[in-house]
Structures are given as structure tokens and as C-alpha cells.
N, C-alpha and C positions, 0 to 999 in steps of 0.2 A: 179168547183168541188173540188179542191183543198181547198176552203173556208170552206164551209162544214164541211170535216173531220178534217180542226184546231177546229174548233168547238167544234164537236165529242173529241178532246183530250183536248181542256180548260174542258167541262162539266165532264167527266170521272177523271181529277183531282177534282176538286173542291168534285163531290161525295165521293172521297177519303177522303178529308177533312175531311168532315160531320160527315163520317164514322168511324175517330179519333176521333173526337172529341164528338161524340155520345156513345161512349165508354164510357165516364166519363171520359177521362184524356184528360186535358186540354195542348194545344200545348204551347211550350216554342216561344224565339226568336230565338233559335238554332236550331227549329224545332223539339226538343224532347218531350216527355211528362213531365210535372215537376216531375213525380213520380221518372222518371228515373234519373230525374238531380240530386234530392237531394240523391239517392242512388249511387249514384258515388260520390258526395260530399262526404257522409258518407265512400267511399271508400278509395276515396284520405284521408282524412284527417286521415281514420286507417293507411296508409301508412305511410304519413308522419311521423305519431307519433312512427312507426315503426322504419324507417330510421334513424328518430335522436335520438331513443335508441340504435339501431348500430351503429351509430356513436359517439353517448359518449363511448359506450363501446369498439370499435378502438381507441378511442384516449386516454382511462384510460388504453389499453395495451399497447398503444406507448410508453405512459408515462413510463410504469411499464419498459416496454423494455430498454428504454434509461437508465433509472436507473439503474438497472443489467447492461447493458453494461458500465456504469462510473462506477461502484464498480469494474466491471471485470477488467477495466482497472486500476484501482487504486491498484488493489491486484497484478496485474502481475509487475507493478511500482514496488511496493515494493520488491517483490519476487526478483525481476533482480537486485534492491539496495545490498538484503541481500543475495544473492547470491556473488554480487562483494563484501561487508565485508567478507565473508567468507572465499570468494579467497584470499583476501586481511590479514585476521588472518592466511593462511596458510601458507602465504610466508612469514608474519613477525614470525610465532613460525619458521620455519627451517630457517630463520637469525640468531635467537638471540645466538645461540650456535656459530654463528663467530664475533657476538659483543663480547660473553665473551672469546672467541681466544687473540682479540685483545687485551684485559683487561689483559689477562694472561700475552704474551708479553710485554708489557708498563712493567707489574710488575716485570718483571722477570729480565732483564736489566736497570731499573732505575737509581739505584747507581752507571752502569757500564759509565767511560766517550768516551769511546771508541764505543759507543751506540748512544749519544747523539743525530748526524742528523741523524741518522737511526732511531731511535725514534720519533724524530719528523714529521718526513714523517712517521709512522705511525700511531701518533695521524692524522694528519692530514687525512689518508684515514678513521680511527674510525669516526671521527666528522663528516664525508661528509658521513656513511654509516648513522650514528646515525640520521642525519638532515632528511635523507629519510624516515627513518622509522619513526620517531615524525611526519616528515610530514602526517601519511597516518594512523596516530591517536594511536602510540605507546608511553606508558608514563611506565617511570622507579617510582617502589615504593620505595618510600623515606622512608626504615626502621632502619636505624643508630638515636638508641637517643630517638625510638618512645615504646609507651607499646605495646603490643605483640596483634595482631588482626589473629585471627584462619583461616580469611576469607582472607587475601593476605599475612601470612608470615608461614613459617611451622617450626617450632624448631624442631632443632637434636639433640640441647646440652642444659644441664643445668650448671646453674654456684649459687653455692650459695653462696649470698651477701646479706651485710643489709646495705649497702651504697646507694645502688638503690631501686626504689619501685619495688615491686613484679610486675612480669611482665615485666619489661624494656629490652628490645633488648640490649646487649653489643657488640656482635656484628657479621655482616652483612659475609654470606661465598659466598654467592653466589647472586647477584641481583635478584630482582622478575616483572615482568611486566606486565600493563593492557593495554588491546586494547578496547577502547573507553569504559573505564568503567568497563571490563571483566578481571577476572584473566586470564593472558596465561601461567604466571609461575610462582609462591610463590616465596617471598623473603626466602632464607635458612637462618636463624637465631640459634646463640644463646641466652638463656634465664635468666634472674635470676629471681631466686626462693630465698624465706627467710629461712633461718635452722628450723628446726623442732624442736622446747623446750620441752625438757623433764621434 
């Protein structure tokens, strides 16, 4: 009896079969109809075309990301550089008033000989203050001898002469200084000017 009813269940497939395939859709090897395969084909492949448009367009904002972040970091570089010049200009302007302490000193005693090692021990601290500060990009304007520039020397006095060209520094009251290029303090000059002919 048992024979039978396998029977009973091979024929009851097969009439399934039939019954697919009487349909008009024809059975795949996957057991699908092919109508269905190629519309998942068509599926998948809208997909994928999908995905790899998300995906260029993740990887054209990584790009864009990393980019911003090396500018980011390239601006805060700087920022922290010019920050430390900054620090770095404030403590050579409140120096420079005991560079010219020193200057006054030397001057004041020079001719005296009773001065003389006491002098020299404080050239000697002047040069070792001076060496620090040149080191950290302080440069003295060299205005003794030079014609007069609005932009690093400031005239207080005039002097009229026609022995020099109009405009020449004669001479120098007070030093003037640049930090990497920047006035910190005008050289104080004075000026000659030509006489006025009447």
C-alpha cells in the first residue's frame, strides 16, 4: 500500500508541473519561471547601478573630508606659529628698552677709567642679551649715513645743510628695530633739509 500512494505523490507533482508550465512561463534550471529571473536581473542590476552611485558619492565626500581636515590642520599650524611670533614680538618690544639701558650705561662711563672692568662686564651681559634677541629674529635698523625712509625712521629734528643730500640721517638718537621684517620701533633721527632760496 505504501507503493501506491508514492505514486499518488510522483503524479500530483508532475501535474504541478504541467500546470506551470501550461501557464505559458516556461521553467528555468533554478526552477523559476524565466519571466521572474530576468525581472530580478533587472532588479539587481538597478541595484547595483545604485550602490556604485553611493558609493562614488562616499568616496567624493571622503575626499572632500580629508581635504578640509589638511586645510584644517594646516591653518591651526600656522595660527600656533603666529601666535608663538607674536609671543615672541612681545617679549622682544619690552626688552628693547633694557638693550637701550645698557647703551646709556656704556655711554655714560666710557671716558671714565675707573669704569673700565665694570664696563666691560657689561658689554659683555649687552652682547649675550643682544645674541638672544638677533637669535629669535631681531634686527637693529642701520640708520647712521642712510636718506631718510618714513617706513623705519621717524625725524624729530631738522638740520639745514647743503653739504649732504636732502634727506640724509646725520644723526641717529635713539635705535630703531625690525622683527622679522616688521617695524617694532622707528629709528629717532635727525634730518637734513636744504635752505629755502629766496
Amino acid at each position: 500500500m505504501a507503493e501506491p500512494k508514492r505514486e499518488q505523490e510522483q503524479d500530483q507533482e508532475e501535474q504541478e508541473r504541467v500546470i506551470s508550465m501550461d501557464g505559458g512561463e516556461q521553467a528555468s534550471d533554478s526552477g523559476l519561471p524565466l519571466s521572474s529571473e530576468a525581472t530580478l536581473a533587472t532588479e539587481l542590476s538597478k541595484e547595483l547601478v545604485r550602490l556604485r552611485a553611493e558609493k562614488d558619492e562616499l568616496l567624493q565626500t571622503l575626499v572632500q573630508r580629508q581635504a578640509d581636515f589638511e586645510n584644517f590642520r594646516k591653518r591651526i599650524e600656522r595660527d600656533r606659529h603666529e601666535e608663538g611670533r607674536r609671543g615672541v614680538e612681545r617679549l622682544l618690544t619690552d626688552l628693547i628698552p633694557v638693550l637701550d639701558a645698557f647703551d646709556r650705561a656704556l655711554k655714560a662711563h666710557a671716558a671714565d677709567p675707573a669704569y673700565e672692568e665694570y664696563g666691560k662686564g657689561v658689554i659683555l651681559i649687552r652682547k649675550q642679551l643682544w645674541d638672544a634677541m638677533s637669535r629669535h629674529g631681531l634686527e637693529r635698523i642701520n640708520a647712521a649715513g642712510k636718506v631718510f625712509d618714513p617706513h623705519v625712521h621717524q625725524a624729530i629734528e631738522r638740520a639745514e645743510s647743503i653739504e649732504h643730500p636732502d634727506g640724509f640721517i646725520l644723526d641717529v638718537f635713539q635705535d630703531g628695530y625690525l622683527f622679522h621684517g616688521r617695524v617694532l620701533r622707528p629709528a629717532i633721527v635727525r634730518v637734513v633739509v636744504h635752505p629755502v632760496e629766496n
